[in-house]
N, C-alpha and C positions, 0 to 999 in steps of 0.2 A: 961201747958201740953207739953210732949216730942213733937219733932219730929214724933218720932215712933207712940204714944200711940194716935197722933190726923190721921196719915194714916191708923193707924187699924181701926180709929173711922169712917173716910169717905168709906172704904173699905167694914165697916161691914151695912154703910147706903144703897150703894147698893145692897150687895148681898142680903136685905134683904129684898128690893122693887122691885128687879129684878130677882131674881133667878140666876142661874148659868150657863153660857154663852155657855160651849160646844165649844170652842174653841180648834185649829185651823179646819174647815170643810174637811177633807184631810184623805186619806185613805193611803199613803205614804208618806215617808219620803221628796222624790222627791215631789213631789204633793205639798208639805206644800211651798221648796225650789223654786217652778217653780210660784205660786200663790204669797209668797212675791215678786219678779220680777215683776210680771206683774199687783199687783194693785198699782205699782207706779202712782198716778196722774192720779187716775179713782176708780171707787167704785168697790163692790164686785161683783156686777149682773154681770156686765161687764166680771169679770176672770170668772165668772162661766159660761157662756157662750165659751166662750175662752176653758178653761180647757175639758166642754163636749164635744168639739168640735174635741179635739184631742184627747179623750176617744173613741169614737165612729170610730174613723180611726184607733183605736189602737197604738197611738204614743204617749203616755202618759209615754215615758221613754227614757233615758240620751240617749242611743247609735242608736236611730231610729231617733230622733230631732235631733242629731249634722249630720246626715249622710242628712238632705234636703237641699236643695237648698233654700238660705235664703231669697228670693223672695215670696217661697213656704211657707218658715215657717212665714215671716212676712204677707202672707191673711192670713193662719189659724188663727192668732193671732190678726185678725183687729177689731174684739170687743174692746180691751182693748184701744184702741188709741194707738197715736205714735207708731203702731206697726212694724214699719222699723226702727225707735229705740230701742223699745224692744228686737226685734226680734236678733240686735245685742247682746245686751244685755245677752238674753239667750244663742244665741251661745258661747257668750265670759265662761258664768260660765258653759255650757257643756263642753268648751275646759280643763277647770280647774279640771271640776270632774275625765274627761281621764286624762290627767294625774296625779294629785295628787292621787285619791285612784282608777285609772281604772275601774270609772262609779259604782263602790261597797262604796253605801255612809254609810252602815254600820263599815265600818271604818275609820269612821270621831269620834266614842263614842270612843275610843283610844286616840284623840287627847286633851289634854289638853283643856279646854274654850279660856284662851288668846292666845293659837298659834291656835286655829281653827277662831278664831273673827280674828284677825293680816290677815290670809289667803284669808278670804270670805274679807274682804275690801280690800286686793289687787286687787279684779276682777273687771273689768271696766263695771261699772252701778249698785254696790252692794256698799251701803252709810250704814252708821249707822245704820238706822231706821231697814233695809232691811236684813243685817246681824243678827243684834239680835234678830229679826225676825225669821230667819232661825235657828239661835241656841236656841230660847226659845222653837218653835214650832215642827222643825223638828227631833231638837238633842236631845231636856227637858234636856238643862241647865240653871243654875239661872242666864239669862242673860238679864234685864229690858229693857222692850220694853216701848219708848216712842216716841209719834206723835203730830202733831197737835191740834189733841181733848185732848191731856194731858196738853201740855204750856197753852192752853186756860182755861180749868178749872185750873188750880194753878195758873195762871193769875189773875182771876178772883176773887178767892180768896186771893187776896197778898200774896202767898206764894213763889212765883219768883217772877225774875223782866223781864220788857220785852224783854230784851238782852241777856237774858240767853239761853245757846248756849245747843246742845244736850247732851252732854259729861255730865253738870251741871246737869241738869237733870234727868240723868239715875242717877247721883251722889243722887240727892235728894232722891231716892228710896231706891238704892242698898244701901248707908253707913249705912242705920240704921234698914231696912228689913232683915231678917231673909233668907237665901241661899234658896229658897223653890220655885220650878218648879212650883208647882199647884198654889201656890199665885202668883206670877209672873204673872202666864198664866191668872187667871181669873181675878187679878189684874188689867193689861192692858186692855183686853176685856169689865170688867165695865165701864171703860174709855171711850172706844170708845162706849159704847151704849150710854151711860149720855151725850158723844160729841155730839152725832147725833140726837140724840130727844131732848135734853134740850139746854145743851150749845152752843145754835146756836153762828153760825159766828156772826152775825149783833146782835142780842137778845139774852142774856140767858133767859129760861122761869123759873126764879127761884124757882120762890112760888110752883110750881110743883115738882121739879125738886129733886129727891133724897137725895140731896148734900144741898137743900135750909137751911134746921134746922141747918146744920154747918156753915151756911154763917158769923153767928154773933160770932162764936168761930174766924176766920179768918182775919176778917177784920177788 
């Protein structure tokens, strides 16, 4: 079996025990931009906490966050942990949005994939994961998002090997996946439900577990 024809095969196991993810939870562009930032190294409850928080104060936007005092901005954002980290974090990529598109992320869809991905990883606390994150979710381009719950399941499967770095990875998807935003998007998303309920850290619960019937195609 290809490449391809055994990721459509795992792809269509879940969509078809799990439905369809509804991903990213965001009602703006920025929103989608500001939530990969801040579920670095913490769960989702966490940003949503976070994100309502500064919903409610009305500052759920590029040019009222860069104008706080980063004291101020790091409590608002103390749900999320390391939020005097973050907190830089998100100033640095508000600094970036004033200048490069003067806080109008609508024209960021102008910019080519590779010179928008090259940009968002120049910003200090914006890594791979985090970037194409922001371009699959916030921009919808075919830009593969892979995390943790991803190396784990193809791990698991022998599909990588344990030293296989990010770059490899997104490679595994994108060389032989179809340019396709929506697959991408719920693509990843499958990922991460099958990560969190099945493919635990310590355990996978196979014999349950969506992905179980492929195990013997894989390994």
């Amino acid at each position: 079996m290809s490449r391809k024809a055994l990721l459509m095969e795992m792809f269509q196991a879940m969509h078809e025990a799990l439905g369809p993810s509804g991903w990213w939870p965001a009602e703006t562009s920025f929103e989608v931009c500001l939530g990969a930032l801040l579920t670095q190294n913490t769960n989702w409850s966490n940003v949503e906490k976070a994100i309502q928080g500064l919903k409610e104060k009305d500052l759920l936007h590029p040019q009222p966050l860069l104008s706080l005092p980063d004291e101020i901005l790091a409590e608002l954002i103390r749900p999320v942990g390391y939020f005097r980290v973050k907190a830089d974090r998100v100033k640095s990529f508000l600094s970036f949005l004033q200048v490069e598109v003067g806080f109008d992320l609508d024209l960021f869809m102008d910019y080519p994939m590779v010179t928008l991905r090259d940009k968002l990883l120049s910003v200090r606390g914006i890594g791979p994961e985090t970037a194409d994150s922001m371009l699959l979710y916030a921009f919808h381009r075919p830009s593969f998002v892979v995390d943790a719950y991803t190396a784990r399941i193809l791990q698991r499967h022998l599909l990588i090997a344990e030293d296989t770095d990010y770059h490899e990875m997104r490679s595994f998807f994108m060389d032989v996946l179809s340019e396709d935003v929506k697959l991408y998007n719920e693509y990843h998303a499958l990922l991460v439900r099958v990560g969190k309920h099945w493919c635990k850290k310590k355990k996978g619960l196979c014999q349950t577990c969506p992905l179980g019937p492929l195990l013997e195609r894989t390994i």
